[in-house]
Every structure is written in structure tokens, then in C-alpha cells.
C-alpha positions as CSV (number, residue, x, y, z in Angstrom):
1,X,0.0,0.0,0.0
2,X,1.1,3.1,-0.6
3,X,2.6,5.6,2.2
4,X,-0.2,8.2,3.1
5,X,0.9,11.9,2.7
6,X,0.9,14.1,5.6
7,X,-0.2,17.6,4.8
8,X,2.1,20.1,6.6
9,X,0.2,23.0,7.9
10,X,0.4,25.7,10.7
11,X,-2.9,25.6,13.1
12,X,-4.3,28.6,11.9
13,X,-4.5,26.7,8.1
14,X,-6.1,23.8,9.8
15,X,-8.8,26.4,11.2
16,X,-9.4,28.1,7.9
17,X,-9.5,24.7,5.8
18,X,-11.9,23.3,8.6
19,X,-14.4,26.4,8.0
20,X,-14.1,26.0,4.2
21,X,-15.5,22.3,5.1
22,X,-17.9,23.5,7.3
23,X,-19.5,26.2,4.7
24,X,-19.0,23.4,1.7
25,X,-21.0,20.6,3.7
26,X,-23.7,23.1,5.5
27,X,-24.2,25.8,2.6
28,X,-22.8,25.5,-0.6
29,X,-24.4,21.7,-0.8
30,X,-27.6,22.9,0.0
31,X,-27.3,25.4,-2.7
32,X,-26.1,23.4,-5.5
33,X,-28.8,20.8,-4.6
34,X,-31.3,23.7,-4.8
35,X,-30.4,24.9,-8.5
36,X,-30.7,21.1,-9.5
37,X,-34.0,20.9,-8.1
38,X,-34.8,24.1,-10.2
39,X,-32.8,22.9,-13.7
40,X,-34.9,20.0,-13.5
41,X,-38.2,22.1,-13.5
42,X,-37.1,23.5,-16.9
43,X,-37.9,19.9,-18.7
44,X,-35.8,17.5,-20.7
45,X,-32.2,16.9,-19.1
46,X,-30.8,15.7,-22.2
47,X,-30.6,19.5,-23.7
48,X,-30.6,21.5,-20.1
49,X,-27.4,23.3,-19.6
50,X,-28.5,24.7,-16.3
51,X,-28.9,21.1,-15.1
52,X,-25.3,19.8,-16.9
53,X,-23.5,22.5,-14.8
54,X,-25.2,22.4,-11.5
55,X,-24.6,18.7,-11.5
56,X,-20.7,19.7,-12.9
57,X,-20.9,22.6,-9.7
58,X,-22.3,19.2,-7.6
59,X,-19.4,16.9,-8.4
60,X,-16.8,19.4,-7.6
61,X,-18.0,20.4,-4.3
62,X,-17.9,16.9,-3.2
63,X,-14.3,16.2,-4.5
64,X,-13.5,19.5,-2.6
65,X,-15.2,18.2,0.7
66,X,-13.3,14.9,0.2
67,X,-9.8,16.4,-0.6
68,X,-10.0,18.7,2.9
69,X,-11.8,15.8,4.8
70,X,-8.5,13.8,4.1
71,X,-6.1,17.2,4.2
72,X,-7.1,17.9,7.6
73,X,-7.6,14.1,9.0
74,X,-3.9,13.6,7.1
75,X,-2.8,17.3,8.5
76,X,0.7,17.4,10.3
77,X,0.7,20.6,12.6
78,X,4.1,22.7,12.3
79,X,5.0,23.8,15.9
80,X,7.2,26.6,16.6
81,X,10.6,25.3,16.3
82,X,12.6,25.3,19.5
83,X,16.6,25.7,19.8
84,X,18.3,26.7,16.4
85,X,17.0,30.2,15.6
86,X,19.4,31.0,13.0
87,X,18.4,27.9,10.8
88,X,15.6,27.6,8.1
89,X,13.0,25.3,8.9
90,X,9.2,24.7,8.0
91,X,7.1,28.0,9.5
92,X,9.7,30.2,9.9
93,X,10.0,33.5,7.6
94,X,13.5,33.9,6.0
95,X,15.0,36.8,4.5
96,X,17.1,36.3,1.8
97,X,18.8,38.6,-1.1
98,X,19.8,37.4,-4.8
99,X,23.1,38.0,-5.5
100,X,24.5,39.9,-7.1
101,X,22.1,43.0,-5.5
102,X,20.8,44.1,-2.1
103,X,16.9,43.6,-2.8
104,X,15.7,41.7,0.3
105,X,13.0,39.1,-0.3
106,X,11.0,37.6,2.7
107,X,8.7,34.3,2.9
108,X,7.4,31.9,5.3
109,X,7.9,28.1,4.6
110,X,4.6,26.1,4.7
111,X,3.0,23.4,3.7
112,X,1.7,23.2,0.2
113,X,-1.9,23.7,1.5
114,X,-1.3,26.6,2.9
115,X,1.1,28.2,0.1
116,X,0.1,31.7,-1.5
117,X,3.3,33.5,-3.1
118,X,1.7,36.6,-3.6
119,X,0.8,36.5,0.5
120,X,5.1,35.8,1.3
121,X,3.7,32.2,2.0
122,X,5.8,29.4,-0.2
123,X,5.2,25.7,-0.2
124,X,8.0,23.2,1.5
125,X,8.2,21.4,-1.9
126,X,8.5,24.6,-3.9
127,X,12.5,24.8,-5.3
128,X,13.1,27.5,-2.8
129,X,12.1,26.4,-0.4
130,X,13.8,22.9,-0.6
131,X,17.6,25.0,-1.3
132,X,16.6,26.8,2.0
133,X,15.8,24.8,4.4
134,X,18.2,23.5,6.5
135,X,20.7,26.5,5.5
136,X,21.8,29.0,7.8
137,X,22.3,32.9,8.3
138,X,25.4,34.1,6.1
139,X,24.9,31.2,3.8
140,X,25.1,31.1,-0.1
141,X,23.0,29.0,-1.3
142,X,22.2,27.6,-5.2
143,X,18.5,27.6,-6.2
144,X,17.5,25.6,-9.0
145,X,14.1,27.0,-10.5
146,X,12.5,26.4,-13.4
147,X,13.6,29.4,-15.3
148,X,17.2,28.8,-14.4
149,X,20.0,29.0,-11.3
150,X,19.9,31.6,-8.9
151,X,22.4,32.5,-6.3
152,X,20.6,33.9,-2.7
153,X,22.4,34.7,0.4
154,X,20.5,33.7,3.7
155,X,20.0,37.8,5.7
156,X,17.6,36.5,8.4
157,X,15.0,33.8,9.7
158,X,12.5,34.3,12.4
């Protein structure tokens, strides 16, 4: 069998994929099961579009509710990480610059459900991320990313 995934999040991610579960199973069901009811009042299914993508809206809220259902049972919380402070682990932020230059760049390390680039929030299993972690303050480190190598110099984590 194959070795179940953990989903790396902080608790506040758990919290906010737990209310997107609750408001899937307790309103948007009820309202997708509502514009079926009212797509089949407008006669033959065979030619109603309204009906096609309710039932389309149906099936995806359900494979949402089953993706976070296993996300949160499968969720791995990341504690604040004791001792090292200086080292670059999941949930810290790290400040880094590209070399050569001086523009400072921050992001947190989390998991991939909780990732959002344009918040400063980068997924463990991004390239990065994986050059990172583990590194320390002061060190150069070699990031391979899909549009080519980059050089970044470790300023802070926190």
C-alpha cells in the first residue's frame, strides 16, 4: 500500500480549511442541490445546460469536501521550532537577497496547502524552499528554479 501523505500546515491553516469544510457541507451543498432541483423544472435533461452544470458545480464540491476531509484528517501541525533560531525550517519566515544586489525578499515556509506566493507564504516542496531549508544565516545557497540558477544569500530567519 502506498505511504499516506501528511499535509504540513500551521494551526491557523487547519482552522481556515476546517471552515471551508464546514461552509462546503452546510451551505454551498444545500445550494447546489437547490439549483438542480430548479434545472430540472425547466424539462428535458438531455438539452438542459442549467442542469449539466449544476450537476458539474455538484461533483466538484464533493471532490473538494473529500480532498479537505483527508487534508485535515492527514494534517501534520508545524510547531514553533525550538533551539536553532538561525536555521531555516518549516514555519519560519527567511529573508534572503539574490546575489548579485541588495533587494531583500522575505517568505514563510509552509505546507503546500497553505502556500500563497503573492501573500510571502511558499510551499516546503517549492524549489526555494527545498535550497533553503536546512541553511543557515550568512549562507550562499544555489537555487535551482524552473527558469534557471539563482544564487541567494540567507540575511535573516525568524
Amino acid at each position: 500500500m502506498a505511504e499516506e501523505k501528511g499535509y504540513y500546515m500551521t494551526e491557523e491553516g487547519k482552522t481556515k480549511l476546517e471552515n471551508e469544510l464546514e461552509y462546503l457541507k452546510t451551505e454551498k451543498r444545500k445550494e447546489v442541490v437547490e439549483r438542480i432541483k430548479i434545472a430540472r423544472g425547466f424539462g428535458d435533461l438531455s438539452e438542459n445546460s442549467e442542469y449539466d452544470a449544476a450537476k458539474d458545480e455538484q461533483a466538484f464540491v464533493e471532490s473538494r469536501i473529500a480532498t479537505l476531509e483527508k487534508m485535515i484528517r492527514d494534517a501534520v501541525i508545524i510547531e514553533e521550532a525550538q533551539g536553532e533560531t538561525d536555521v531555516v525550517s518549516l514555519g519560519k519566515s527567511v529573508t534572503f537577497t539574490e546575489l548579485p544586489g541588495d533587494e531583500e525578499e522575505t517568505y514563510t515556509i509552509v505546507g503546500s496547502a497553505e502556500a500563497d506566493p503573492f501573500e510571502g507564504r511558499i510551499s516546503n516542496d517549492s524549489p526555494m524552499a527545498k535550497s533553503l531549508l536546512g541553511r543557515s544565516v550568512g549562507e550562499e545557497v544555489v537555487v535551482q528554479t524552473p527558469g534557471g540558477e539563482m544564487t541567494v544569500k540567507i540575511v535573516s530567519v525568524n
